[in-house]
N, C-alpha and C positions, 0 to 999 in steps of 0.2 A: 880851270879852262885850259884847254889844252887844242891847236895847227895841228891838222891832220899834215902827214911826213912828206904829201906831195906837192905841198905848195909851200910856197916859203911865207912868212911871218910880217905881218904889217903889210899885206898887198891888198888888205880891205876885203876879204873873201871871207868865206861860212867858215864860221865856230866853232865847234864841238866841244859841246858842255857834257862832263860826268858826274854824275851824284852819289855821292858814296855817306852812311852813314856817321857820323861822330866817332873818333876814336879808330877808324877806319873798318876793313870788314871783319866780320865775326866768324869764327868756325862755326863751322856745321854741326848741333845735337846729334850727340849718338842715339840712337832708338835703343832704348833698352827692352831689353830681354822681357818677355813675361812672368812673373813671380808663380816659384810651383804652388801648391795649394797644399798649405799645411793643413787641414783641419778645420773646422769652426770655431767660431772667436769664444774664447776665455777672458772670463772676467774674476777679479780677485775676490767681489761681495755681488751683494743682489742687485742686480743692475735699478735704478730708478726712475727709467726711462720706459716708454710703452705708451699702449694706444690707450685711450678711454673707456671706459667699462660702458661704452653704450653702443647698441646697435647702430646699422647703417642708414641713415633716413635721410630725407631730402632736409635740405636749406630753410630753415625757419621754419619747418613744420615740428615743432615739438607740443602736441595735444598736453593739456595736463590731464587728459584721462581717455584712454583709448575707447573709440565707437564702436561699440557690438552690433553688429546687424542681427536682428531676433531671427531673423527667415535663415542665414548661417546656424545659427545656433538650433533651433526646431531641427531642421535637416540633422544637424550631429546627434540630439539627443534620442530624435525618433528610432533614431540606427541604435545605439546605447540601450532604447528603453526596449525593441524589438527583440534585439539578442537576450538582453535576461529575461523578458519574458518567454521567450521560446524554449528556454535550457528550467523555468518555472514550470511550464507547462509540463514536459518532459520529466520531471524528477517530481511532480502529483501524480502526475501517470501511475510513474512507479510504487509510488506510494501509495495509491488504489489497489493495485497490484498485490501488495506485499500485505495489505491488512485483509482482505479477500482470500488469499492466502491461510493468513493467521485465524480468520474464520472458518476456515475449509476444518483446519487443524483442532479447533475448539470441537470442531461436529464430529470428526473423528475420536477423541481424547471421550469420547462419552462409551465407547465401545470397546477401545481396543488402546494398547499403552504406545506413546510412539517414539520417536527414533530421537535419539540428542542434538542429531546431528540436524534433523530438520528442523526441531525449536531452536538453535543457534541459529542456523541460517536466516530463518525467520526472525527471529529476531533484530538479526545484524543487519540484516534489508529495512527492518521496520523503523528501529533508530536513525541508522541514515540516511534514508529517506526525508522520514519528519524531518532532521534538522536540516539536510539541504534546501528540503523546500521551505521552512523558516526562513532559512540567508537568503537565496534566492529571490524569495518574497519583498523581503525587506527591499533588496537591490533592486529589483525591480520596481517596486513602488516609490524611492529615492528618483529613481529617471524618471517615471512616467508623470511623478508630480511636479519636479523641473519641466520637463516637456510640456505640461498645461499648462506652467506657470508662461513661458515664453513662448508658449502657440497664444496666449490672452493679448500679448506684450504688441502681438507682428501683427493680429486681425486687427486690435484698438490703433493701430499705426498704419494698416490698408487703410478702415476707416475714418481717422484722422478725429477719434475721438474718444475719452478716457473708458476703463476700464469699467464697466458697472460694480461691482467691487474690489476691496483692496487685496493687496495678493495674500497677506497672512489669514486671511477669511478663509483662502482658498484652503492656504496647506494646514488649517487649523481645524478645517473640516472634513481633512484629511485621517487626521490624527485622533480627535477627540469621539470616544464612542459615542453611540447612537446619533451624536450629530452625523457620524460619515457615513449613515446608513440613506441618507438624502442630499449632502452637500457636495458628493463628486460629482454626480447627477447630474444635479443642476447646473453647477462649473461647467461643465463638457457640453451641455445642451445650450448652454449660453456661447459656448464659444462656437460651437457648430452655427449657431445662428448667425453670427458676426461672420464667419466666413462665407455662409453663404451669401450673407446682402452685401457682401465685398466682391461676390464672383457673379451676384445680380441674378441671381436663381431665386431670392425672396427680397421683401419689402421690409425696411428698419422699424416698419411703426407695426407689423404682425407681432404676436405675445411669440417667444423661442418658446418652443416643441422638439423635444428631440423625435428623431426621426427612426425605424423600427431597428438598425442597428444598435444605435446610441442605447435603446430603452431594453433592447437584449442585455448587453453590458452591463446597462445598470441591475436589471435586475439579479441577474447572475453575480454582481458583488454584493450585493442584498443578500442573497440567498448563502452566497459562502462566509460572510460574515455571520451571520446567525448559525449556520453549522460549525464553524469555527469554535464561534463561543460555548454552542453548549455544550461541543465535545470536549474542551477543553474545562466546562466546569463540570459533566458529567466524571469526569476522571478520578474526584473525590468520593464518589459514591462506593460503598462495599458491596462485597457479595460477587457471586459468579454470575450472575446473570444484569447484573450493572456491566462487569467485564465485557460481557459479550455485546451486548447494548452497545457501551462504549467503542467498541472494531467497529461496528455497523455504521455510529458516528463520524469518525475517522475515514472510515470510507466512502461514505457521503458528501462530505466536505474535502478530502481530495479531489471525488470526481469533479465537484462544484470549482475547486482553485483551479483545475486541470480548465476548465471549461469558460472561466473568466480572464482568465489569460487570456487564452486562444480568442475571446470576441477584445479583450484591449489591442490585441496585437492589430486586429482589423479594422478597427476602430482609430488606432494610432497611424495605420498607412490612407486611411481615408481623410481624417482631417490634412493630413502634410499635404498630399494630394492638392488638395484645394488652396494650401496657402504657400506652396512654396510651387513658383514658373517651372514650368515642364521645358526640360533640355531639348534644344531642337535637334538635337545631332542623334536624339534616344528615338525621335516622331516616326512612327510608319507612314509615307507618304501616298496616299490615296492615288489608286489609278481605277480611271473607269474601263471596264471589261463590256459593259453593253449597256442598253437603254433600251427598255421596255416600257411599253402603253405613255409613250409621248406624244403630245399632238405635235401635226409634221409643220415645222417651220414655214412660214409664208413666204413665196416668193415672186415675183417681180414677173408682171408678165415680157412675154418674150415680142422685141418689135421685131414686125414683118419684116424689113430689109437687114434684118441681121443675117450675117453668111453663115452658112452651118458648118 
């Protein structure tokens, strides 16, 4: 406590109190410098510290088995099963091409001697060919039978009722001869059905029918199936005129794989179509340009004291 200097002390007047901390006051911290930047930090061993090996996800949602949406899934595979059938297509093509070819060359070789240079080329088209279109094949049958398998999966899930049969039926009747000379068929005609009484263009309780797409399809994998086979067991037969035979075969069943493609590829953008929502941002939006042979709207007759 401490009398201000202009009044003297015990005359009963204002106080002036100071507060000062313990020990009295404190210097003032120097601000220190900022530290230059030597580098990034070093450690002697493998540090043991770090994040969790798990992704970023919200707060108590850890699924024990992540939800596939089938209508996601159709969408990716139809794109998947599209491109290799197109690059299928495309490489029977060639392969029509190149045995066509190699018959032109047989009809020639009967008259006159020919060049080495065209039996190699020939050749060298005609092997790689087949076996592109083998791979190809294959690959493409891998997606397109995924792709049935989960376009069956999303219609039974529009409809909100099980599968009419189990999915190994499907890919078994895929696989297994002369079963898959009628069991893609039918798969695909079933599942054409399901989407349509999901999009309300048919009735649940009608018998499935496929429609003249679908039954182009089929039969065209019909038909390349059986040329398939017997070119391929025509191939053990001797003689030159088996040979020749066999190009013919080959060529046959090229044009047929060329031409089964090309209707799955259509086949595959029509069902997606119907079961996966059409993007509204993609919609062309309808504008009316005129109206012809309408009757003229009725209108109100006009009261006499109205001003004109």
């Amino acid at each position: 406590m401490t009398t201000p200097p202009d009044r003297p002390a015990g005359s009963g007047l204002r106080v002036e109190w100071v507060a000062t901390p313990p020990g009295g006051l404190r210097p003032r911290r120097r601000a220190r410098p900022p530290a230059r930047y030597s580098g990034p930090p070093s450690y002697p061993g493998v540090p043991r510290w770090g994040f969790p090996l798990l992704g970023w996800r919200w707060p108590l949602a850890l699924p024990t088995r992540p939800q596939v949406d089938p209508v996601q899934r159709v969408t990716w595979l139809s794109a998947m099963s599209w491109s290799a059938l197109w690059l299928m297509a495309a490489v029977s093509g060639v392969a029509a091409v190149a045995e066509a070819w190699r018959y032109g060359l047989l009809l020639m070789s009967r008259g006159s001697a020919l060049s080495k240079v065209a039996l190699d080329l020939s050749d060298t088209l005609v092997v790689t060919s087949g076996v592109l279109s083998w791979l190809l094949g294959a690959t493409s049958g891998v997606f397109a039978v995924l792709w049935l398998v989960w376009a069956r999966r999303a219609s039974a899930r529009q409809l909100e009722v099980a599968p009419r049969r189990p999915e190994w039926q499907v890919v078994a009747g895929v696989l297994v001869p002369g079963w898959n000379l009628v069991a893609p068929g039918t798969a695909l005609a079933e599942l054409e059905h399901g989407v349509l009484v999901a999009a309300g263009a048919r009735r649940a309780a009608e018998r499935p029918r496929p429609s003249r797409l679908v039954g182009w399809w089929w039969g065209s994998w019909a038909l390349s199936l059986l040329l398939g086979w017997s070119a391929l067991l025509w191939g053990f037969r001797d003689g030159v005129q088996a040979m020749a035979d066999g190009v013919v075969l080959h060529f046959w069943a090229d044009v047929a794989a060329a031409a089964c493609a090309v209707l799955a590829m259509r086949v595959i953008t029509y069902v997606t179509s119907l079961l996966v929502p059409s993007d509204p941002t993609l919609l062309v939006r309808p504008r009316v340009v005129g109206v012809r042979g309408a009757p003229e709207p009725p209108r109100a007759a006009r009261p006499a004291d109205a001003p004109r």
